[in-house]
C-alpha positions as CSV (number, residue, x, y, z in Angstrom):
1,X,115.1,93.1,135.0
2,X,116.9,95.8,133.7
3,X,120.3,97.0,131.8
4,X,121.6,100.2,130.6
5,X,123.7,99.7,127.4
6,X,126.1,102.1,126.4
7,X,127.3,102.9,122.8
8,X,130.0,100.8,122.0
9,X,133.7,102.4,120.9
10,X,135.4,100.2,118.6
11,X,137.8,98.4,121.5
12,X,134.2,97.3,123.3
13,X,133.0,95.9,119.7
14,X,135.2,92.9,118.7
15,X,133.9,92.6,115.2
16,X,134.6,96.7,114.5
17,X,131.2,98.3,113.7
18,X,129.7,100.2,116.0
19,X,131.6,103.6,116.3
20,X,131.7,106.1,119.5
21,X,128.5,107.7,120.8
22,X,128.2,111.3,119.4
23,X,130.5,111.0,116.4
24,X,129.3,113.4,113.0
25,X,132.0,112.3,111.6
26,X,132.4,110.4,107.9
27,X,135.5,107.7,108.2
28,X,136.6,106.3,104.5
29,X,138.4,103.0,105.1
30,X,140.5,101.9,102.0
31,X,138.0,99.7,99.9
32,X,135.1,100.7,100.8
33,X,133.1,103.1,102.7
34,X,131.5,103.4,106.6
35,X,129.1,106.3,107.3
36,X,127.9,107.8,110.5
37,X,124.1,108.9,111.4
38,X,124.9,112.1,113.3
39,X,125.2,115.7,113.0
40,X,125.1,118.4,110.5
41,X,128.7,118.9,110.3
42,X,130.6,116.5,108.5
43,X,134.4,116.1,108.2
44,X,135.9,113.4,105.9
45,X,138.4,111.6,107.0
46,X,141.2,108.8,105.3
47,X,141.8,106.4,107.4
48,X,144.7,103.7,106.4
49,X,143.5,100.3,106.7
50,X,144.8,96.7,105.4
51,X,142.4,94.4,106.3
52,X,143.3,90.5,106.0
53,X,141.9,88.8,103.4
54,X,138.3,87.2,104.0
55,X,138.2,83.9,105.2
56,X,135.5,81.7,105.3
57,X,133.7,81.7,108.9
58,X,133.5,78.3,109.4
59,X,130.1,78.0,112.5
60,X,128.0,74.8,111.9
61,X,125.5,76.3,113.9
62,X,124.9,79.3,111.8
63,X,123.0,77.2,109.3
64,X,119.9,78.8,108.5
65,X,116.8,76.3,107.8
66,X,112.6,76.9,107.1
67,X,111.1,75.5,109.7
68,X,107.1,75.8,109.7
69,X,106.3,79.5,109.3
70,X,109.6,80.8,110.9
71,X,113.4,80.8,109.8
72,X,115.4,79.2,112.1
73,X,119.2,78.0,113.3
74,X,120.5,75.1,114.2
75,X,119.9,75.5,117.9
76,X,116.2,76.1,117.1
77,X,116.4,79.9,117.3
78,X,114.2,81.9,115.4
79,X,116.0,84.1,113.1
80,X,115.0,87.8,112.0
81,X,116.6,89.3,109.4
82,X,117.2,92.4,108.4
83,X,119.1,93.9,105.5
84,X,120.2,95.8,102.1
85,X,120.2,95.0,98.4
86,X,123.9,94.9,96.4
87,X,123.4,94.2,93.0
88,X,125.5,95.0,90.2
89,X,123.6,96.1,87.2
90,X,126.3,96.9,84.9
91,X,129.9,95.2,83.9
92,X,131.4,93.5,85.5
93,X,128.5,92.0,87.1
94,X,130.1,92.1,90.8
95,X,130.8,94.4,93.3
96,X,134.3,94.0,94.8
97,X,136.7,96.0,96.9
98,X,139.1,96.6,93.6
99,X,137.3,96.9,90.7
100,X,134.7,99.3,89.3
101,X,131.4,99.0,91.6
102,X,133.1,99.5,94.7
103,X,132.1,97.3,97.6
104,X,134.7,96.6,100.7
105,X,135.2,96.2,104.1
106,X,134.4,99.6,104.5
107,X,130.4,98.8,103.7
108,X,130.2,95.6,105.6
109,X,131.4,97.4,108.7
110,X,128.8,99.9,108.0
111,X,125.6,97.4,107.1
112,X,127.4,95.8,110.5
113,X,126.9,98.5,112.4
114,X,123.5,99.3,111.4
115,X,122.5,96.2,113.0
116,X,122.0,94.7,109.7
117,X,122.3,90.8,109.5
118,X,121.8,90.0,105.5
119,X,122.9,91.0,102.3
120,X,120.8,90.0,99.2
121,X,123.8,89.8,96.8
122,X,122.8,89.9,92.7
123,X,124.5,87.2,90.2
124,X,123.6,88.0,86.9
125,X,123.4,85.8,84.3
126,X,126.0,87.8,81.7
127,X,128.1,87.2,84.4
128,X,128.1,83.8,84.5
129,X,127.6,82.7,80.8
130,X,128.3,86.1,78.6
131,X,129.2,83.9,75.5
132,X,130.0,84.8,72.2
133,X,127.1,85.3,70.1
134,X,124.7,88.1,69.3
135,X,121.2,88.0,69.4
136,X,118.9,86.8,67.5
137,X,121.4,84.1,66.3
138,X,119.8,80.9,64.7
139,X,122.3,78.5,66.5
140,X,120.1,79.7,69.4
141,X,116.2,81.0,68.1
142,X,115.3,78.7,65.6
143,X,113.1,76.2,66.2
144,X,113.7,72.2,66.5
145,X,114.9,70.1,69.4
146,X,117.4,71.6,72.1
147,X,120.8,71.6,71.7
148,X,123.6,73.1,73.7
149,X,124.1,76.3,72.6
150,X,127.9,76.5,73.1
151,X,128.3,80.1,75.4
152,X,129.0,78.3,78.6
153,X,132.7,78.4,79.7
154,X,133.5,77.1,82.9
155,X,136.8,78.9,83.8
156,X,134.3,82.4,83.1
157,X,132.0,81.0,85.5
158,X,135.0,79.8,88.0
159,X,136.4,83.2,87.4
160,X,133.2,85.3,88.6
161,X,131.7,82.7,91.3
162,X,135.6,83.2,92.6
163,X,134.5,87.2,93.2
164,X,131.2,86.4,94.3
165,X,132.7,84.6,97.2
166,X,135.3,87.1,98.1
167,X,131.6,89.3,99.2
168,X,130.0,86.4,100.7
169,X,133.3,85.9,103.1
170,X,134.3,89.4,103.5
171,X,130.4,89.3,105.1
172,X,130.7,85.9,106.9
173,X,133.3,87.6,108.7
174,X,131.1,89.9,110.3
175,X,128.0,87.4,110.7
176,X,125.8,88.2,108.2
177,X,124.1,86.4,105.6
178,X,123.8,86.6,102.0
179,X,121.2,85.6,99.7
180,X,122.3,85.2,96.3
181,X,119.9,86.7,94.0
182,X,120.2,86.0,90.5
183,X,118.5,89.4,89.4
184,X,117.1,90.8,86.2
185,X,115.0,94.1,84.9
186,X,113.2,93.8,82.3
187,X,115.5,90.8,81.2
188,X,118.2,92.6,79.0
189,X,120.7,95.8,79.6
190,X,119.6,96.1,75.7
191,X,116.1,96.6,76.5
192,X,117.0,99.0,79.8
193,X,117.4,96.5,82.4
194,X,119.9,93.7,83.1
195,X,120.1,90.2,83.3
196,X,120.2,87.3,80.4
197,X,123.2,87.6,78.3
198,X,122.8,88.9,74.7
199,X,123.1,85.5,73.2
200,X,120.0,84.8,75.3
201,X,117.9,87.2,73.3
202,X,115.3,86.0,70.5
203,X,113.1,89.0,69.7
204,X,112.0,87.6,66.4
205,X,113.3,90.5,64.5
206,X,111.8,92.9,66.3
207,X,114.2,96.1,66.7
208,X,115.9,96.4,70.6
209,X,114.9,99.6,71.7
210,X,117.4,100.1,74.4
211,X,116.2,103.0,76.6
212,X,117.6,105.0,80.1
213,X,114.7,103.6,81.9
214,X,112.9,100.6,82.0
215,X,110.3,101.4,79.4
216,X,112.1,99.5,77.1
217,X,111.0,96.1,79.2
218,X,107.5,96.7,77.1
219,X,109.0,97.4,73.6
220,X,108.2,94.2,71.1
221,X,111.7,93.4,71.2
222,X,111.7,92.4,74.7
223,X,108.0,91.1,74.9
224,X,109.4,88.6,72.5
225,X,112.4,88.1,74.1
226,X,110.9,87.2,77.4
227,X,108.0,85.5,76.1
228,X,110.6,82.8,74.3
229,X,112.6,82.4,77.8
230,X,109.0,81.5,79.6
231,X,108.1,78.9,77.3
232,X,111.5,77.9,76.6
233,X,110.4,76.9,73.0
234,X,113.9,77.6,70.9
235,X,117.0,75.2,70.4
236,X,118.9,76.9,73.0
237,X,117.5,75.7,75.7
238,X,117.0,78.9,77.2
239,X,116.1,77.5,80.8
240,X,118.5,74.4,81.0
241,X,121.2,76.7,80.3
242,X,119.8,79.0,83.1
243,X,119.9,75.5,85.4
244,X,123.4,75.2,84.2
245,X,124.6,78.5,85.8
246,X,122.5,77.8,88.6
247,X,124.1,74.5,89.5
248,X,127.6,76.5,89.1
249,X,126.6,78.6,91.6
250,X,125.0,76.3,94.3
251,X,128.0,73.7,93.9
252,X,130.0,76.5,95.0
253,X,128.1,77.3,98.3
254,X,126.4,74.0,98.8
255,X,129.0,74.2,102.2
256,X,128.6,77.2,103.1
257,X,126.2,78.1,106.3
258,X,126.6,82.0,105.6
259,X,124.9,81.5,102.5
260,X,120.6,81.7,103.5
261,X,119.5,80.6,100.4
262,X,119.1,80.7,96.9
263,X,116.9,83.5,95.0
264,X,116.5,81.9,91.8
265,X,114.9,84.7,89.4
266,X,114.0,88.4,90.6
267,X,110.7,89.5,89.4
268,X,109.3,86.8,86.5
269,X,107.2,89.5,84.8
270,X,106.2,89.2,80.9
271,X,103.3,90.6,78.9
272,X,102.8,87.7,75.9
273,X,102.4,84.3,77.8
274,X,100.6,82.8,74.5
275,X,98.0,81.4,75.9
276,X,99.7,80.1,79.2
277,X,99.1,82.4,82.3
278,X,102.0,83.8,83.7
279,X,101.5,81.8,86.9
280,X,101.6,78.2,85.3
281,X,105.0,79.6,83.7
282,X,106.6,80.8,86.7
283,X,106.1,77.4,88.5
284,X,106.9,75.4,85.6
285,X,110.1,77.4,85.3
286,X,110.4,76.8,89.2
287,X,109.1,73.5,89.8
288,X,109.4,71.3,86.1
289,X,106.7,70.3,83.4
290,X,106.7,66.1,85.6
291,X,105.4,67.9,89.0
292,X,104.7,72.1,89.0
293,X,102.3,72.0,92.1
294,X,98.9,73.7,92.1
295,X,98.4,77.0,91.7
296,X,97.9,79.6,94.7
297,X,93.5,79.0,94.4
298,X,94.4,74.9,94.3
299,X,94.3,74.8,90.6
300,X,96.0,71.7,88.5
301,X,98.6,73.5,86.3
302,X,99.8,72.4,83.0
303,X,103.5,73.2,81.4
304,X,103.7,73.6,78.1
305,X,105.7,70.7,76.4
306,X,108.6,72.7,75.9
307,X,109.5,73.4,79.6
308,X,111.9,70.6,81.3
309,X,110.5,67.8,83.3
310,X,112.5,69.3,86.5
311,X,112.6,73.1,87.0
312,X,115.2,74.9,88.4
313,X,114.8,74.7,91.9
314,X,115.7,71.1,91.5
315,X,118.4,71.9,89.3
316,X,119.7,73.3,92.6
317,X,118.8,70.9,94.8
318,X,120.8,68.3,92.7
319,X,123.5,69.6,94.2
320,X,122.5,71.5,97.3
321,X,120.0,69.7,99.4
322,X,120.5,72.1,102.5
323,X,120.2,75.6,101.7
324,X,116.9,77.7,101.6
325,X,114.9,78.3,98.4
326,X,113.5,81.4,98.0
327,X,111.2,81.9,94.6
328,X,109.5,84.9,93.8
329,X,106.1,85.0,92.4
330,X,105.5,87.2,89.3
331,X,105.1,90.8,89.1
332,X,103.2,91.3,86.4
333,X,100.8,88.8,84.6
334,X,100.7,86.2,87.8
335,X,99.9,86.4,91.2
336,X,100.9,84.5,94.0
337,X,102.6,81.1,94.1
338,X,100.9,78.2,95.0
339,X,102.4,75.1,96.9
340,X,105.3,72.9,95.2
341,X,106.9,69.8,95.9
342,X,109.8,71.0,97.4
343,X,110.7,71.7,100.9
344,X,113.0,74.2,103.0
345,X,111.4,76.9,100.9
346,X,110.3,80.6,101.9
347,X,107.9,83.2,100.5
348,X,109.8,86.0,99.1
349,X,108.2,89.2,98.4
350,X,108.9,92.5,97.4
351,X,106.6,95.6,98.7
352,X,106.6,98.8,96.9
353,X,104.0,101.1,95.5
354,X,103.1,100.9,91.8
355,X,102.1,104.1,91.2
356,X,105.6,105.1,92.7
357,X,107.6,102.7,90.7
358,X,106.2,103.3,87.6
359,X,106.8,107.3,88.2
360,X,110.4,106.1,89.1
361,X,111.4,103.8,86.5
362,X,108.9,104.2,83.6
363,X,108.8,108.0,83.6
364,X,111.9,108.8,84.5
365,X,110.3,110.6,88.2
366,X,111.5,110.4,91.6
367,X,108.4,108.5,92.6
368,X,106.0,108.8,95.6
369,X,104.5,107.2,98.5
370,X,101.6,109.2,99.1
371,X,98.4,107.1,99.6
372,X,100.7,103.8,99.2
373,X,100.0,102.4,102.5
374,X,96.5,100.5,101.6
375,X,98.6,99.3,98.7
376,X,101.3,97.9,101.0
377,X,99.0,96.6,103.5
378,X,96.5,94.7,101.0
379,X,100.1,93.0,99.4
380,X,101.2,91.8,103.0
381,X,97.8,90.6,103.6
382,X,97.2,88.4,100.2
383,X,101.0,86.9,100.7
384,X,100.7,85.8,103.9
385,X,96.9,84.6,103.3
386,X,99.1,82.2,100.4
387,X,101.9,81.2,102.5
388,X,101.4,77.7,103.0
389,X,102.7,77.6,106.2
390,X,105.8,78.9,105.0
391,X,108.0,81.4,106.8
392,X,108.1,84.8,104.7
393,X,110.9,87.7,103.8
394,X,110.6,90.2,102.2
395,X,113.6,90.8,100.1
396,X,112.9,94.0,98.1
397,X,110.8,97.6,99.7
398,X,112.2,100.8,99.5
399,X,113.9,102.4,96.7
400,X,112.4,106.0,97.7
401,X,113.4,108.9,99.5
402,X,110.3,109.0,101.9
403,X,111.2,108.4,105.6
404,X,107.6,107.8,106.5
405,X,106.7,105.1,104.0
406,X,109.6,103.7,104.6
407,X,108.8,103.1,108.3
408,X,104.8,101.8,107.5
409,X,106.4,98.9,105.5
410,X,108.6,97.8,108.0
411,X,106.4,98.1,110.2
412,X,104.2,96.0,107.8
413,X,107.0,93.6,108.7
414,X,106.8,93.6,112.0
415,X,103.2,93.4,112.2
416,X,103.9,90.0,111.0
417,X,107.0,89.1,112.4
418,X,109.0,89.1,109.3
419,X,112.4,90.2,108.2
420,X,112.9,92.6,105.0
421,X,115.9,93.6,102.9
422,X,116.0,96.9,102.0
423,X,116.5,98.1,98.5
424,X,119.1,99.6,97.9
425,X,122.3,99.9,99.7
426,X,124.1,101.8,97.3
427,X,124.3,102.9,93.4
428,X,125.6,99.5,91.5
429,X,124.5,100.5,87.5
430,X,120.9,100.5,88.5
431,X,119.3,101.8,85.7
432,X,116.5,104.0,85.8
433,X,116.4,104.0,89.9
434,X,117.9,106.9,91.8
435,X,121.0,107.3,93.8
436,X,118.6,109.4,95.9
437,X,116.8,106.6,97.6
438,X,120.1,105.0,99.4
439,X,120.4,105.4,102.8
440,X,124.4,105.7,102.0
441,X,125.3,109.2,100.7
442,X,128.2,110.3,98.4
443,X,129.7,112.1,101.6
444,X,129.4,108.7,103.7
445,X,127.2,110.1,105.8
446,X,123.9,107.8,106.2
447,X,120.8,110.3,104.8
448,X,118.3,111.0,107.7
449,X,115.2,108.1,106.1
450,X,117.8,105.6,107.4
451,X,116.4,106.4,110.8
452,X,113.3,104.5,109.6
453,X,115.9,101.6,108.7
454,X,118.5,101.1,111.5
455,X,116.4,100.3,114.4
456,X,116.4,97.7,117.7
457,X,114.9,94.3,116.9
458,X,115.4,90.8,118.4
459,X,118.2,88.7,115.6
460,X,118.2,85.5,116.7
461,X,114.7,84.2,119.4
462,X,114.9,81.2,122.1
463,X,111.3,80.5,120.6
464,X,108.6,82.3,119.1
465,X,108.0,85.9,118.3
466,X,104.8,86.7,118.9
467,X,104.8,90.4,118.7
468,X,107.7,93.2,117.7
469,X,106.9,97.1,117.6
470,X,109.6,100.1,117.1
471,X,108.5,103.7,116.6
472,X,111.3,105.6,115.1
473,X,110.3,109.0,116.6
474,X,111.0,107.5,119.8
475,X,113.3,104.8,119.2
476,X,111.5,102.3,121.7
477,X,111.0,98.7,120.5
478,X,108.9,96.6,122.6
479,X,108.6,93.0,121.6
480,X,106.9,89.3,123.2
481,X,107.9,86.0,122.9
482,X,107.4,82.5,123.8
483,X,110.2,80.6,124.8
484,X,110.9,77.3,124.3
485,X,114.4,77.1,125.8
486,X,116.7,78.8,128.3
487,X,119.2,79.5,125.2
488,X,119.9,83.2,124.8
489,X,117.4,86.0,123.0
490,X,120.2,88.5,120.3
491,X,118.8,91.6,120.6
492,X,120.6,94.5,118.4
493,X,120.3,98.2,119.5
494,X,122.6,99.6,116.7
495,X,124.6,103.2,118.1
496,X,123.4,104.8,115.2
497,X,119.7,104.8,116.7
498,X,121.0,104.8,120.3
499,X,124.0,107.6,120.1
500,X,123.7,108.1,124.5
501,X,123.0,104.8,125.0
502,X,119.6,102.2,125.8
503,X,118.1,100.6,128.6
504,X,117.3,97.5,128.1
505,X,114.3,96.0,130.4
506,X,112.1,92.4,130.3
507,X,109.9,90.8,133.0
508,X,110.2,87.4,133.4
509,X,113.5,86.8,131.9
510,X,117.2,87.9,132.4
511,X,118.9,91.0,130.4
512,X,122.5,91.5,129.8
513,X,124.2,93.8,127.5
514,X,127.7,94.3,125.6
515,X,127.7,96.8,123.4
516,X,125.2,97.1,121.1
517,X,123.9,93.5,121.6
518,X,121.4,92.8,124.5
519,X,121.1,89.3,125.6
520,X,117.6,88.0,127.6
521,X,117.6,84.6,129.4
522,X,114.2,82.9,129.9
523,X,112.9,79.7,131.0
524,X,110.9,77.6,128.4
525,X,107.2,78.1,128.6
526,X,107.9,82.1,130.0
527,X,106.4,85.1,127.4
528,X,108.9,87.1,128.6
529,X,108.3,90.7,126.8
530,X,111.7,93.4,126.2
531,X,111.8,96.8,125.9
532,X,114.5,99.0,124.4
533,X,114.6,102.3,125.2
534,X,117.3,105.2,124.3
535,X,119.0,106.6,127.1
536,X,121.0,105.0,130.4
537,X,118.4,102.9,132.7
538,X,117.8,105.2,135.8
539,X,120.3,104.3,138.4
């Protein structure tokens, strides 16, 4: 069967993102920002817009759910996702279409219109619980049983959950998902990065270096720092007061089926474990001292007596038993994680280079790819090889300028049928990274790598996918899957990658188009395999 598709004008797309075929040209919407993947010449434009207020998008069947190694809906659809990073590193904390880190309609019609289906959003803990105090405090670092430390105000946390929605329904709106990540760098904007509150820091009297890129993250000061939140061993509680914020924020979403999941900590990394391996610290965190699970190898762990009985995972799952959990392993000092008593739960990964990042963020370079893709490849390998029959995303790759890396790691992804977020979509604070590697220019215009990044790929699978490929010189995507209904296959061709057009073709199975969304129609037990190509199908 075949299909031609034709880029879609604005009338043909009902939810407003695809723009007309052969546009160069850079719209700005008022509060926020859409950019075009075109020509050289570029003409800015103001285009008048007062868009209703976001509304939650209230579809039962959009739930999202782990279901053996593959993400799925509540019709039993395999889901693929693919996305951007917003994080706001800096005060306030947010993005929003108002205030200081810009972030409006004018984006999600863009990251719509890329074919993009998820947003990994960043909380931050100053945020939620800023408090009063300074650090080092005794009320908080001095030894002896915990106590509450008194910084947690519930209209603050009301107050910023309240702006944090306004993004999560602004996206609903549109159909894509977020994944609230509550992110950190190097634990502390006083140490470079971003993250835990000041009142949070006990360094032990060890000067705060506070430095323009992450190299700070190493500094005693922050070693210290991190090492106490690990072990949790002052009065503060340090990590029941990070369950606190944590149940704030899934009590808010618990009802929410645009939400995927929860990301509960971005990149546990520390240097001084005392004597406890960063692996046993990161489940304990995750999982509680009473049960942490076995270590990726199958070993027994043990917490240290300090660390609460339940973790924080099911400090969420006290009060949202439905939503995905998505913990990352550590970074630095750990390795993979092993298996935990919980369920609904996905591997989350992150992909980059090291070399690159530490030329990027510890040197103050602009990082490189070259000789990377053994790197990338060997990290793909290990985390799938410790998946536990989980399904995997990988929620952080990117954050360079080099179109052809960027390709081999999603391409990594689609060697194993996985869905990635890209980082990042735009400039939010970030510290030490550079406004460089976005696909989203200052001019509006997307930068050429994002060729790599907006691509065809299958959203939402009546079965299995057993095979996905897309060449971005080309702009073919061929992918295979078994079917295990007759409900429809979602297949994006974004206008961006297809500016004249696509055919759209499958054997065994029916194709229909609208727009940029091709539709295939199987019959359960068919491997019906698609192929998007650009250009109108030959008459």
């Amino acid at each position: 069967m075949v299909w031609s598709g034709l880029a879609a004008t604005p009338a043909e797309k009902s939810r407003g993102g695809v723009l007309p075929k052969k546009l160069s040209t850079a719209f700005r919407v008022v509060g926020g920002r859409i950019g075009i993947l075109g020509g050289v010449a570029v003409v800015a434009l103001t285009v008048a817009a007062s868009p209703a207020p976001a509304e939650p998008v209230a579809e039962p069947g959009a739930w999202l759910h782990a279901d053996g190694s593959a993400i799925r809906d509540a019709s039993g659809r395999q889901v693929l996702l693919h996305g951007v990073n917003v994080v706001a590193k800096t005060a306030p904390y947010y993005v929003s279409t108002d205030g200081p880190l810009a972030f409006g309609p004018g984006d999600a019609d863009a990251i719509d219109a890329a074919g993009f289906n998820v947003v990994r959003l960043g909380l931050q803990w100053k945020g939620l619980e800023p408090g009063t105090l300074p650090p080092d405090s005794s009320q908080i670092c001095g030894p002896g049983a915990v106590e509450d430390p008194g910084q947690y105000d519930p209209k603050v946390v009301s107050d910023y959950l309240d702006r944090i929605e306004d993004t999560v329904d602004m996206l609903a709106q549109r159909h894509i998902y977020t994944l609230l990540d509550m992110h950190q760098d190097v634990f502390s904007e006083r140490f470079g990065g971003d993250g835990a509150p000041d009142w949070a820091l006990c360094t032990d009297g060890a000067p705060i270096v506070t430095t323009p890129s992450k190299i700070g993250g190493v500094m005693p000061a922050a070693q210290n720092a991190v090492g106490h939140f690990w072990r949790n061993d002052v009065r503060g509680g340090l990590q029941q007061e990070f369950q606190r914020v944590w149940r704030a924020v899934a009590t808010r979403f618990a009802d929410d089926p645009w939400v995927l999941g929860y990301d509960p900590f971005n990149e546990p990394m520390s240097f001084r474990s005392a004597g406890t391996s960063m692996d046993t610290l990161t489940q304990c965190f995750y999982a509680g001292r009473q049960d942490p699970g076995r270590s990726a190898i199958g070993d027994e762990l043990s917490c240290p007596a300090t660390v609460p009985d339940d973790g924080v995972l099911q400090a969420i799952r006290s009060v949202d038993a439905r939503h995905m959990l998505l913990p990352e392993p550590p970074v630095v000092g750990g390795s993979d994680l092993g298996p935990m008593p919980l369920s609904n739960t996905a591997v989350n990964v992150h992909d980059y280079c090291l070399l690159s990042v530490v030329s990027r963020n510890l040197l103050g370079g602009t990082g490189f790819s070259t000789g990377c893709r053994d790197s990338e490849q060997a990290a793909m390998d290990r985390t799938v090889a410790h998946a536990n029959g989980q399904p995997l995303l990988m929620t952080e790759f990117g954050a360079e300028d080099d179109q052809s890396d960027l390709a081999t790691v999603a391409d990594l992804a689609d060697q194993y049928t996985t869905g990635w977020v890209y980082w990042d979509w735009a400039t939010y604070g970030a510290g030490g990274d550079q406004a460089g590697t976005q696909p989203l220019q200052d001019d509006l215009r997307l930068r050429p790598k994002a060729v790599a990044l907006v691509r065809a790929y299958p959203t939402h699978i009546a079965g299995t996918l057993t095979a996905l490929q897309y060449n971005p010189d080309t702009r073919v995507m061929t992918a295979t899957y078994r079917a295990t209904s007759s409900d429809p296959t979602d297949i994006v061709a974004p206008a961006f990658a297809y500016p004249d057009g696509f055919c759209a073709t499958a054997g065994d199975a029916q194709v229909h188009t609208a727009g940029d969304r091709v539709s295939v129609v199987a019959e359960a037990g068919q491997n019906p395999a698609v192929t998007i190509r650009p250009g109108r199908c030959p008459a």
